[in-house]
N, C-alpha and C positions, 0 to 999 in steps of 0.2 A: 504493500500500500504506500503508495504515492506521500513525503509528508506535507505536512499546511502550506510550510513555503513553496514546496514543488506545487503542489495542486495548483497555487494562486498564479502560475506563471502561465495557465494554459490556455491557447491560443483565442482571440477577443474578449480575456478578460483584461482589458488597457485599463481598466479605472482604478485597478488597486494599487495600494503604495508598493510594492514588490515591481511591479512591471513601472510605475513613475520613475522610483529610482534608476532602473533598469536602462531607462532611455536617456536618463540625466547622465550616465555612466557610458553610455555610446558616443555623446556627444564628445564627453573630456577625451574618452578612448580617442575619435577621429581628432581630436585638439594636438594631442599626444603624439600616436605613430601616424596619421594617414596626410596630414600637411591641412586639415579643415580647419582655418583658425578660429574658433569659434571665441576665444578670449583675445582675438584683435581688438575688437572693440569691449568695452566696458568703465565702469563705475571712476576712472583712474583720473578725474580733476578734484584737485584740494577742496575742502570744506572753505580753507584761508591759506592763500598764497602772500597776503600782504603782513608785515610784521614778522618775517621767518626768517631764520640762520640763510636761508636759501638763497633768498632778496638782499641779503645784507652785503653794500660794499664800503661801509662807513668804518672812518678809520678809530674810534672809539667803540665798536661793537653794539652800538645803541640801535640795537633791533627797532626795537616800537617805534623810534621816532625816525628812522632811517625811510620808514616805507609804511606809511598810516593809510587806514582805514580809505581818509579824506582823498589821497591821491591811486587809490587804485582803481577808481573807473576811469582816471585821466592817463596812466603812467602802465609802462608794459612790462610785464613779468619775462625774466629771461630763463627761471628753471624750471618752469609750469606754470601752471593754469589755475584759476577757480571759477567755481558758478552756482547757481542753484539746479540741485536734480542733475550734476554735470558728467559729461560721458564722453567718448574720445576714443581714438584708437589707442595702442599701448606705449605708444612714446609724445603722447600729447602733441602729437602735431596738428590735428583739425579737431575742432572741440566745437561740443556742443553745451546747451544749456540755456535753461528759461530766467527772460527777465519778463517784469512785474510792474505795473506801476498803478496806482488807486487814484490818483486826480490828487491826491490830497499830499505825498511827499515831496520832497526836495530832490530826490534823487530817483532814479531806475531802482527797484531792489533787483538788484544781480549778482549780488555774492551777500555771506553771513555777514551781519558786526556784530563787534564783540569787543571789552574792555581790557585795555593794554593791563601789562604787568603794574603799573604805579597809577591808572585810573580805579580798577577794583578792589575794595577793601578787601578782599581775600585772593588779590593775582589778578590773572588774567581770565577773561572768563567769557565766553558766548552769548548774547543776548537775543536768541532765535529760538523760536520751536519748528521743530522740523524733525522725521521719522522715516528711517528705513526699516517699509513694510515688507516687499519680501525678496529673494534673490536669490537664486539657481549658479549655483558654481563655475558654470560656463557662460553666465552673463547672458541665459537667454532668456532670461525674462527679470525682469527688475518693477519695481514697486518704491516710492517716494509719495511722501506727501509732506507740502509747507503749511504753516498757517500765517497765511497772511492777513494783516487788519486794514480796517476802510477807514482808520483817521490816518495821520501824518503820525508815521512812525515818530518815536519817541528819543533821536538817538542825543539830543544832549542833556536831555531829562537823567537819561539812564546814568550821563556819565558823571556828572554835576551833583546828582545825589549819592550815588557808588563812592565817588569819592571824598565827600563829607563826613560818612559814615565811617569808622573805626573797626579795628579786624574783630572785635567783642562784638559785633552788631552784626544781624542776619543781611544780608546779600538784599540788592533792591530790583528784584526781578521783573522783568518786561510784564508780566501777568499784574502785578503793585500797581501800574501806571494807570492802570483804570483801560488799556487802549482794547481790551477784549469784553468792554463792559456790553451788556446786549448783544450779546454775541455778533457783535459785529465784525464781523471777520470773514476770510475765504479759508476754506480747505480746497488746496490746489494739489491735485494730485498729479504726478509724471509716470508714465508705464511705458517700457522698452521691452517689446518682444522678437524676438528674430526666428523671420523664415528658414533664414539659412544662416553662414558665417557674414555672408556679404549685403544682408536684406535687412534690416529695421526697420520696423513698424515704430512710432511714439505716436501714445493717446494720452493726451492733455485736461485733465477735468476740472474744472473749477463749480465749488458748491457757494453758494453767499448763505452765511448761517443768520445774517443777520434779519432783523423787523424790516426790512423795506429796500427796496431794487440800490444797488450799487453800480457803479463806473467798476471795470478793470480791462486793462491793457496789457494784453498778453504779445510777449514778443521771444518766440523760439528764435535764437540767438548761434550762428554758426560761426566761425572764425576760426584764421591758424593761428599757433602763436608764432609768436616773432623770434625766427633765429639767423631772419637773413640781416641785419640790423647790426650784429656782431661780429657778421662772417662775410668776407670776398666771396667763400665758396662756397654759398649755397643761393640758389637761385629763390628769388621770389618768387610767393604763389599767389593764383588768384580764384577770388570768386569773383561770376558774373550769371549777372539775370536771365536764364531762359525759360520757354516755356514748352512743358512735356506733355502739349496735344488736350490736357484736360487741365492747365491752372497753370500758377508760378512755378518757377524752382529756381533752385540755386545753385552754378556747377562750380563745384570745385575742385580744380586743379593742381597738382602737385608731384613731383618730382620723381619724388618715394613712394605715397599713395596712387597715382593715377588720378584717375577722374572718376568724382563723385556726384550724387544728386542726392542733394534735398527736398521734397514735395511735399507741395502747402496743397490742403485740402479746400481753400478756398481761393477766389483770386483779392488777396490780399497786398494791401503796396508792400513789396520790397525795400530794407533802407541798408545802402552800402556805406561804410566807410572804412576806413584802415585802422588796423590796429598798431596803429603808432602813438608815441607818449606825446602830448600834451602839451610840448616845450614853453609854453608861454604861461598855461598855467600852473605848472607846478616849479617851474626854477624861474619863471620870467624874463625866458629869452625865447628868440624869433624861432618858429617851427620850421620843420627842415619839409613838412607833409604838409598838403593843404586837408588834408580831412584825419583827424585822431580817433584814439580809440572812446573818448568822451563825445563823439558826432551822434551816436543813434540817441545818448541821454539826451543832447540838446537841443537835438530837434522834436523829441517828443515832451520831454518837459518846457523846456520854453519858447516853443515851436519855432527855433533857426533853421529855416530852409538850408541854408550854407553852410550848415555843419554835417550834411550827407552830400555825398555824390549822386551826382541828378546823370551822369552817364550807364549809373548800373553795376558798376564793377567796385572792388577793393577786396582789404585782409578780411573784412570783420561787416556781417550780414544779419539782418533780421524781419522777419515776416510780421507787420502790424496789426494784431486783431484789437478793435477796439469793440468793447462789450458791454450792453448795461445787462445785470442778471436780476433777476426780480429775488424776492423775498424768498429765501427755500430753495430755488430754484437750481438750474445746473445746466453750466457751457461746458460742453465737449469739440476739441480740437484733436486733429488725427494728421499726422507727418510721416512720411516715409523720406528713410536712408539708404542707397543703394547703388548700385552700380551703372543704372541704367535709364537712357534721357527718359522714356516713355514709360509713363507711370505701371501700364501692364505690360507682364512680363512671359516669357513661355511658360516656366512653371507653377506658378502661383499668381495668381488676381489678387490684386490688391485690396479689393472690396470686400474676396471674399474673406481675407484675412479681420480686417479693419471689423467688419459686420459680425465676424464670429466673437472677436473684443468685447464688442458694444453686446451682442447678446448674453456672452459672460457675466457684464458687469451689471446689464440690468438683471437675471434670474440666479446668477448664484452670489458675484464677488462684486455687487454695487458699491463703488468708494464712496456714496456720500449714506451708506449704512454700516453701522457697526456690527462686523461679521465674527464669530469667536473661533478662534484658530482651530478648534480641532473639532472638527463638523467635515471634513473631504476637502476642506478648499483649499488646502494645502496644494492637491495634486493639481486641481484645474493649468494652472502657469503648463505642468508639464503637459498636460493631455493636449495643452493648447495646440501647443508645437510638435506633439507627435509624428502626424500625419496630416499636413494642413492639407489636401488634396480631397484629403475621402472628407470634410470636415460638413457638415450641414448646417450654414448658417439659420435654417431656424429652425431647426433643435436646439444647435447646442450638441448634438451628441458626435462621436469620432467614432 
């Protein structure tokens, strides 16, 4: 007699944790000996690339104030990257990641802040709520969610009082500030699935938890980073606007990578500019670039047309959605990463892919419900990606 674990492996029974694993363990196997790089891409941008050992060229070793908070959406990272939800290939060359903005900040949220070593009365310390939901070891299925609020973040509140307070005094956390009062806030979720090594799927959710319809502005955000800026020898890359027969996309070009496309599900304006520092505003001297990597903030916050490139091309790219979501409610946004101009491909439809997502998250794994981890939905991420081919979007079943 056959035992439990044998039994469970036999042939169409895909839904149990035995055969989940099973296929999560093919994928690393092909990662491993067969050349499938299924961990080319994945989770590998900082939480904070600014204030690090990394960033620092200061001749007194004063991390914090070498590379702050204030100049990292102006100034270019030369040993990586950061973002929200951010994701990349494995040597940070073309990077992805979502910026944010609610009408009401000073700035794009695009990366974490968080209080230096001599602003927090207990160090240095993060001032974000944000959760990694779930994530498959070959990076093919990923799960993130921000909370983002609909006032004007709070960030000299945070630090002004942080640091009045005494190390005998509890910590003045972002939740103290009152900015989540009435649950005004988004739960923005990021979900990265992959058809293949070379195919990404992102679906983008945004829930408004608050009493009453809110503004937000969702901007998936693509760029390489800067390493020709350092170097004779490495040629510059580029992104430029094209369109793949059903919407925007953005191709990008690169040396090492090849050519990519990113695909916007809606026809959304494009904003280009370069991911170049800022030279005027952060040292106050003349720019060597006509468009920096601070162009997409200030055209959308303080609407400078002349801070993007109206040609279409640069380093550093991002798709415009602008959103009012009502009370309760929930904006859904669907991207694909891939290798290929033309959104459909030979082997997988992209709708059908995208459509089997959305049927997931509406009947089993809805982000804007609270789902308790051990009920099956553990396995859904793998069953996703099993066999996208036989998949029946509306079922739901594989």
């Amino acid at each position: 007699m056959a035992s439990p674990a044998r039994s469970r492996r036999a042939p169409g029974r895909h839904g149990c944790e035995v055969c989940v694993a099973t296929r999560e363990s093919l994928r690393l196997r092909e990662d491993r000996d067969q050349g499938k790089h299924w961990k080319r891409w994945g989770p590998y941008l900082s939480e904070r690339q600014w204030g690090t050992v990394r960033e620092d060229y200061s001749t007194t070793g004063d991390v914090w104030n070498y590379f702050t908070h204030d100049q990292a959406r102006s100034r270019t990272y030369r040993w990586g990257e950061d973002g929200l939800a951010g994701f990349s290939d494995d040597r940070q060359q073309l990077c992805f990641a979502l910026a944010l903005w609610n009408e009401a900040d000073p700035i794009l949220k695009e990366r974490m802040f968080g209080l230096t070593n001599s602003e927090g009365n207990h160090g240095e310390d993060v001032k974000e709520y944000y959760f990694y939901l779930d994530a498959t070891p070959s990076h093919s299925y990923l799960k993130y969610l921000y909370k983002y609020p609909q006032a004007a973040f709070p960030y000299d509140d945070l630090v002004r009082e942080n640091r009045r307070r005494s190390r005998h005094e509890l910590e003045y956390e972002l939740l103290d500030t009152g900015i989540f009062d009435r649950h005004r806030y988004f739960d923005v979720f990021v979900e990265y699935a992959k058809a293949s090594p070379d195919d990404i799927a992102i679906v983008i959710t945004a829930c408004n938890r608050g009493p009453e319809a809110a503004p937000l502005h969702l901007l998936p955000t693509i760029w390489f980073r800067n390493t020709w800026r350092n170097r004779t020898d490495v040629a510059r890359p580029m992104l430029r606007a094209r369109d793949d027969g059903d919407g925007p996309a953005v191709e990008a070009s690169h040396d090492g990578l090849g050519v990519w496309y990113l695909h916007f599900d809606h026809a959304v304006p494009l904003l280009f500019t370069d991911n170049e520092t800022n030279l005027a505003r952060v040292f106050g001297v003349p720019n060597v670039s006509p468009f920096q990597k601070d162009g997409i903030n200030d055209f959308v916050v303080h609407g400078r047309t002349d801070a993007v490139n109206p040609a279409g091309h640069g380093t550093k790219a991002a798709g415009h959605y602008r959103l009012t979501i009502d009370a309760g409610a929930t904006a859904t946004i669907r991207l694909r990463l891939n290798l290929r101009l033309r959104r459909a491909v030979d082997t997988l439809d992209v709708g059908q892919l995208l459509e089997f997502l959305a049927t997931l998250v509406r009947n089993k794994i809805s982000p804007c419900r609270s789902t308790p981890r051990r009920n099956g939905t553990e396995a859904v991420p793998y069953r996703l990606l099993r066999s996208p081919l036989n998949v029946n979007p509306a079922t739901g079943s594989v």
